[in-house]
N, C-alpha and C positions, 0 to 999 in steps of 0.2 A: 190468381183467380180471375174470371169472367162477369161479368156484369151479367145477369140471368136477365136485365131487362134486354140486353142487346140481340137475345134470341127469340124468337117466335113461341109463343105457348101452343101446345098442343092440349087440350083437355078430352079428360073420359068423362062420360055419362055418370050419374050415380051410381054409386055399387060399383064400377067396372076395373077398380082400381086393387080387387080383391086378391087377382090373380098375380098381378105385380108385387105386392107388398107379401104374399107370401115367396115371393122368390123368381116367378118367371122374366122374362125377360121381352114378350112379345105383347105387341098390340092387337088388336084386330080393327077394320075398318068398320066392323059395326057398333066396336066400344067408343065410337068417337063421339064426342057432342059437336055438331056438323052445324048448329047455332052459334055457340058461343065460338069457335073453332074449325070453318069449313074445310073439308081437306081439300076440297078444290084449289086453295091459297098455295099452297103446298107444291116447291118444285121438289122430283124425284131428289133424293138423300139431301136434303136440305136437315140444318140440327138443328133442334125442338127443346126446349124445356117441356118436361110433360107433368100434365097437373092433376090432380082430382077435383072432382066435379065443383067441388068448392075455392077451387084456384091453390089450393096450395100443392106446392111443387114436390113432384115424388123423385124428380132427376133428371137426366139430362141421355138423348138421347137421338135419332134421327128418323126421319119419316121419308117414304113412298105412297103418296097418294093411290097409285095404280096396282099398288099390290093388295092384297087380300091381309097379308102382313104386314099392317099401313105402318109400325114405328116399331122402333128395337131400342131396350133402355140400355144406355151405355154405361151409363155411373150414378149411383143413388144420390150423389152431391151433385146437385143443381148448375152449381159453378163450372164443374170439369165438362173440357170438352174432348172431342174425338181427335186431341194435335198429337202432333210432336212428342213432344212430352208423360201421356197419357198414355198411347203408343209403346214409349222407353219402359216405360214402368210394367205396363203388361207385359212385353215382350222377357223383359229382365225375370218377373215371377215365372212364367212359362218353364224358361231356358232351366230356373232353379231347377223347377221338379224332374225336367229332362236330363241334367249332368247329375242328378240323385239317383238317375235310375238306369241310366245307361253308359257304360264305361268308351264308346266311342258315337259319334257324331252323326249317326245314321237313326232318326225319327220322325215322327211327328209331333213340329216345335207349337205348332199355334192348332188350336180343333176348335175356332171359332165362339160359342157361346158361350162353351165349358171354360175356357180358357179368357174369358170376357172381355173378347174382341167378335161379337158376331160378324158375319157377314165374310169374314178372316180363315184361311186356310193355308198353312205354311209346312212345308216337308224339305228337312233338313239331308243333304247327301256332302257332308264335309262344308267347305265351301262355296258350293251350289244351293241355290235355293229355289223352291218350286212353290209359286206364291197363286193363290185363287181368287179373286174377288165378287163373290156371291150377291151382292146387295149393290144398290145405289150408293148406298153412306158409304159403306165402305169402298167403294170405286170413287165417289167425290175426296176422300181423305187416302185416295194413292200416292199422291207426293209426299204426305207425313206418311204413312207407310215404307216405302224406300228409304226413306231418312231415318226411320226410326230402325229398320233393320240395319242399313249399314253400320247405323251407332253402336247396335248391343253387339252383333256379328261381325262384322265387314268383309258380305261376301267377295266375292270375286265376281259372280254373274249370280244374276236371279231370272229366273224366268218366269213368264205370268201366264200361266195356263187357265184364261178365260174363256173358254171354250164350251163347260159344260153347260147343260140344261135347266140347271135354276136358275141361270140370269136371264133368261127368259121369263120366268116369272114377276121376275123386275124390271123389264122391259129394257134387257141390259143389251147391246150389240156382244157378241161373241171374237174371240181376239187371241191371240196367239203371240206375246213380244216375248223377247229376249233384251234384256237391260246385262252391256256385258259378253262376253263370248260363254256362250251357255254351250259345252259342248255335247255331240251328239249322244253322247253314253258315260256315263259315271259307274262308278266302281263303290259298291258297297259289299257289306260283311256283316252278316247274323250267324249265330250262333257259331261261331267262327268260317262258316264258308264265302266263300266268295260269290259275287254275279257282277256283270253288266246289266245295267239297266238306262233302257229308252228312254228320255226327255221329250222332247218333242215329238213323236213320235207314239209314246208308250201309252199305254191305258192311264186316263187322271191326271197323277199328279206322277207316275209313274213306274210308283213299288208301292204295296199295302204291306204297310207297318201296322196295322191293325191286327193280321193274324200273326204276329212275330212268335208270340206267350203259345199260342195252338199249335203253330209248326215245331216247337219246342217237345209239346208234349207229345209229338207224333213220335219219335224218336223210340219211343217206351215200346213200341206196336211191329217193331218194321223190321227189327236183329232178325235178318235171313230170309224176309217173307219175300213176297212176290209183288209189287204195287203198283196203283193203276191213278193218276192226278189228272184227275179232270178238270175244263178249263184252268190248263197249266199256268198260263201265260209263259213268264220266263225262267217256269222249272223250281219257284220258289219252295213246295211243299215236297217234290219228287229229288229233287237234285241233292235236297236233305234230307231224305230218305235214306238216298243212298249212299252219302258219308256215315249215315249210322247207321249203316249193313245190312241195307235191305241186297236180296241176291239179284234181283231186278228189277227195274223201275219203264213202267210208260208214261211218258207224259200227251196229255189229247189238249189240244187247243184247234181253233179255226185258225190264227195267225201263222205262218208260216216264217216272218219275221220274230217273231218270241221264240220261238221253237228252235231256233237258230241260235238265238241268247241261251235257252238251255242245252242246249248239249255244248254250245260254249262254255258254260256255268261247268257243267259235269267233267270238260277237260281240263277245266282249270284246275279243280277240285281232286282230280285223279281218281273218276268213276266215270270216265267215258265206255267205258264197256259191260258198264250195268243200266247204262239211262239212254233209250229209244222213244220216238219221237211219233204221235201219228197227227197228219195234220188233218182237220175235217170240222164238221157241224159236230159238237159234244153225243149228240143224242143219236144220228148216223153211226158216230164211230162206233157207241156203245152197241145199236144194234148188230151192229157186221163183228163185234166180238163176240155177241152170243152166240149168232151164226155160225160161229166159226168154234163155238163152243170154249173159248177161252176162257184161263180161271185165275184170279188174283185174290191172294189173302188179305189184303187191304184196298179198298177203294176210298178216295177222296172225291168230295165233289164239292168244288168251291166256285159257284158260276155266279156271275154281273147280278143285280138287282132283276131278279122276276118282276117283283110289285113298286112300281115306282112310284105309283099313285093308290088310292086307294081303292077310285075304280077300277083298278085293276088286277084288284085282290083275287077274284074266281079264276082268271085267266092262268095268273101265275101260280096260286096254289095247284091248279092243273100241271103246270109245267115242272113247277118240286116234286108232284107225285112221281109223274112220268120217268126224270133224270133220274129219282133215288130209286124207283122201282129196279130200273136196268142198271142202276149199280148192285142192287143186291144181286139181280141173275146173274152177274159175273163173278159174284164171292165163290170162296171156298165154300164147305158144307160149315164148320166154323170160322167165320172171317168180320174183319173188322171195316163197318164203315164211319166212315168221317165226313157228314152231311154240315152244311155251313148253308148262311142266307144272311146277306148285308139287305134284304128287306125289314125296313122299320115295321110295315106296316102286316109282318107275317110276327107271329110270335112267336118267343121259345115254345112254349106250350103249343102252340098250332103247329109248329114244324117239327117237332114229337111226335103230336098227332097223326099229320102226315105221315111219318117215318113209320111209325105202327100198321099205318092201313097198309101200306106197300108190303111191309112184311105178312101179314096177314092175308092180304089178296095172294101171297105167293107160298102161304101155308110155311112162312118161319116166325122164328120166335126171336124178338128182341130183350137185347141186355141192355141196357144206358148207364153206360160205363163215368163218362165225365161229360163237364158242361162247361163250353170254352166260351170267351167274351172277348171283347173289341181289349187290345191292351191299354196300360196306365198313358201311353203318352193320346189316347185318347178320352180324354175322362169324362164319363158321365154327369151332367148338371141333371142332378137330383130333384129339379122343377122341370124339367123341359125330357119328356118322355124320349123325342125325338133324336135326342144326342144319343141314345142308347140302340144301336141298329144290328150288332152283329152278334152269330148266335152259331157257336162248333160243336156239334153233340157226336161225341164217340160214342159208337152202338157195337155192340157184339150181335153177331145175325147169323143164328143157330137152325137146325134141322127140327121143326114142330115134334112133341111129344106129348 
C-alpha cells in the first residue's frame, strides 16, 4: 500500500461528493474547492487522493486540470494507485468475464469505466492487441499499462491506436505506434465466419465487437431474402447475412479499401456470388437505388456516430431521419429494417421516434419487433449513462392500412 500522504489531495465543495458515493466515477471542474485545492496546481494525469469537502478521503484517482472532466476515481481505497499491479488485477477480472462468455479470443477485453480502468480501451484479436488511451492519466500510466498486458496476456504486438477525437479534449497529441510487429490485417471469426480485418488502417480500433449479439439475431430475418448493409465497412452484417441464406446481399460503404475486405470475407466464406459491393456516400448510393427503383426485403443501416456532441443533436437527428427515410423507400412492401445509432446522446426512444416519423411521412406502418444493445463484453456501469451508447431496433415496415 501507498502512503495517501505522498499524493496530492484533490477536494470537492460541499455536497459534491454526492454523485461519487453513489457510484459515478467522474469529477467536474466546477465541483472542485479551487481554495482549499486549486486545480491550477495540477499537471495534466497527475494521481490525486480525492477528498470531501471535510478532508476525508473518498479514493484514489487522477486529475486534468484542463478538461471539463477534471479527475476520474480509480479506486474507493485511498491507498491504491493506477501501477502495475492494479493494472494485473483489473485486467485479470476483465479477461474472467471475457473467457465466460466467449469460446475464442476475438472481443472487447477492457471498455474503460465499466471495466474500472477509465480512460482504458483494449480489443482483443488472438494475440494482437489494439490498445486506446483516452485520458491524461491513463496516457501518464502507459508503461504500467504495457506491463500489465504483457503479464495477464503476452501479446505478440499491441498497437496503440491514439488517434481518436477525445484526446483532444484532454489536450492529448494524437499518435499511431505499434509496440511489436502489428501486422497489417488479422484474422478473426464471429458466429463462425471468417474476415480480415484493418489495423492500422481500419475504422477505431478496427472491428465493432459491440454489434457481435445484433448481427446474430439478423440471421432470423435474411433465409432467402434480398439485403441491402449500409455503411458496410468490412461486410460484417452482410457477409453474415449471406452465410445464413440470404439469396443476395449489397454491401454500401464510402471506403473502397473495406469493400475489398468484404468480398474478401464473402470468398472466403463461400458466398462470393451472393455479396456485391457499391462503393459511394451511404445516402447517394441510397438515392440512385430508388432511382433506379431497386427493392430489398431487408435493409440495415449502421452508420458512425451522427451526434457526437450534444450540440449536434438537431443536425444529426436530421441525418437519422433522412438515411432511415431512404432505407424504408427501398423495402419491399413487407420488409425489415435494422436501424442502429452508436449516438449516446440520441436515445432508444428518440431513435423510435425518428423511425416512426420516416414511416409515417411515407404513409407505412411500423412493427418494432426487437431491441438490440451494445454486447456483454461492453458492459454498462449502471452510474455513468454514457457507457451505454448503442441502440438496434428491428422494425417490420408494412403498407398503411
Amino acid at each position: 500500500m501507498t502512503d495517501t500522504t505522498q499524493v496530492a489531495p484533490l477536494r470537492l465543495k460541499k455536497q459534491e461528493d454526492r454523485r461519487l458515493r453513489a457510484g459515478h466515477l467522474w469529477i467536474y471542474s466546477n465541483e472542485i474547492d479551487n481554495v482549499a485545492t486549486p486545480l491550477g496546481q495540477f499537471t495534466p494525469g497527475q494521481p490525486v487522493v480525492i477528498e470531501a469537502h471535510n478532508g476525508k478521503p473518498l479514493g484514489s484517482g487522477y486529475v486534468n486540470p484542463h478538461s471539463l472532466i477534471c479527475a476520474r476515481l480509480v479506486s474507493r481505497d485511498p491507498t491504491l494507485r493506477l501501477d502495475r499491479s492494479l493494472l494485473v488485477h483489473r485486467l485479470n477480472v476483465a479477461l474472467s468475464l471475457r473467457e465466460r462468455l466467449f469460446a475464442k479470443p476475438f472481443y472487447r477485453l477492457v471498455y474503460g469505466e465499466a471495466d474500472g480502468l477509465p480512460g482504458l480501451v483494449v480489443d482483443r484479436y488472438g494475440d494482437v492487441l489494439v490498445a486506446q488511451f483516452t485520458t491524461a492519466g491513463m496516457e501518464l500510466a502507459r508503461a504500467a499499462v504495457l506491463e500489465a498486458l504483457n503479464k495477464v496476456l503476452k501479446p505478440r504486438a499491441v498497437l496503440l491506436r491514439n488517434d481518436g477525437s477525445t484526446r483532444e479534449l484532454e489536450g492529448l497529441e494524437s499518435y499511431v505506434e505499434a509496440i511489436g510487429e502489428v501486422p497489417e490485417k488479422v484474422g478473426l471469426e464471429e458466429h463462425g465466419v471468417r474476415f480480415q480485418v484493418p489495423l492500422q488502417g481500419g475504422q477505431k480500433t478496427g472491428w465493432f465487437f459491440d454489434q457481435r449479439r445484433n448481427r446474430e439475431r439478423l440471421g432470423d430475418y435474411v433465409q432467402g431474402k434480398r439485403v441491402l448493409d449500409v455503411f458496410s465497412y468490412v461486410g460484417a452484417w452482410g457477409v453474415q447475412a449471406a452465410v445464413r441464406g440470404a439469396s443476395g446481399v449489397v454491401c454500401v460503404d464510402a471506403s473502397q479499401p473495406a469493400l475489398d475486405l468484404a468480398q474478401a470475407a464473402a470468398r472466403d466464406n463461400g458466398v462470393a456470388e451472393r455479396v456485391g459491393v457499391m462503393q459511394g456516400d451511404a445516402f447517394e448510393v441510397l438515392r440512385g437505388l430508388r432511382e433506379a427503383r431497386e427493392r430489398f426485403d431487408v435493409v440495415v443501416v449502421d452508420p458512425p456516430a451522427f451526434i457526437k456532441r450534444r450540440k449536434d443533436s438537431k443536425a444529426g437527428e436530421q441525418a437519422y431521419h433522412r438515411i432511415n427515410q431512404l432505407a424504408m423507400q427501398l423495402l419491399e412492401r413487407d420488409g425489415i429494417l435494422v436501424s442502429c445509432s452508436c449516438s449516446h446522446h440520441l436515445s432508444r426512444d428518440g431513435l423510435q421516434k425518428l423511425l416512426l416519423q420516416s414511416a409515417r411521412h411515407l404513409d407505412r406502418d411500423l412493427q418494432l419487433l426487437e431491441r438490440g444493445h451494445q454486447g456483454p463484453d461492453h458492459p454498462v456501469h449502471p452510474a455513468i449513462p454514457e457507457t451505454e451508447y448503442l441502440k438496434a431496433l428491428f422494425c417490420r415496415v408494412l403498407p398503411s392500412c
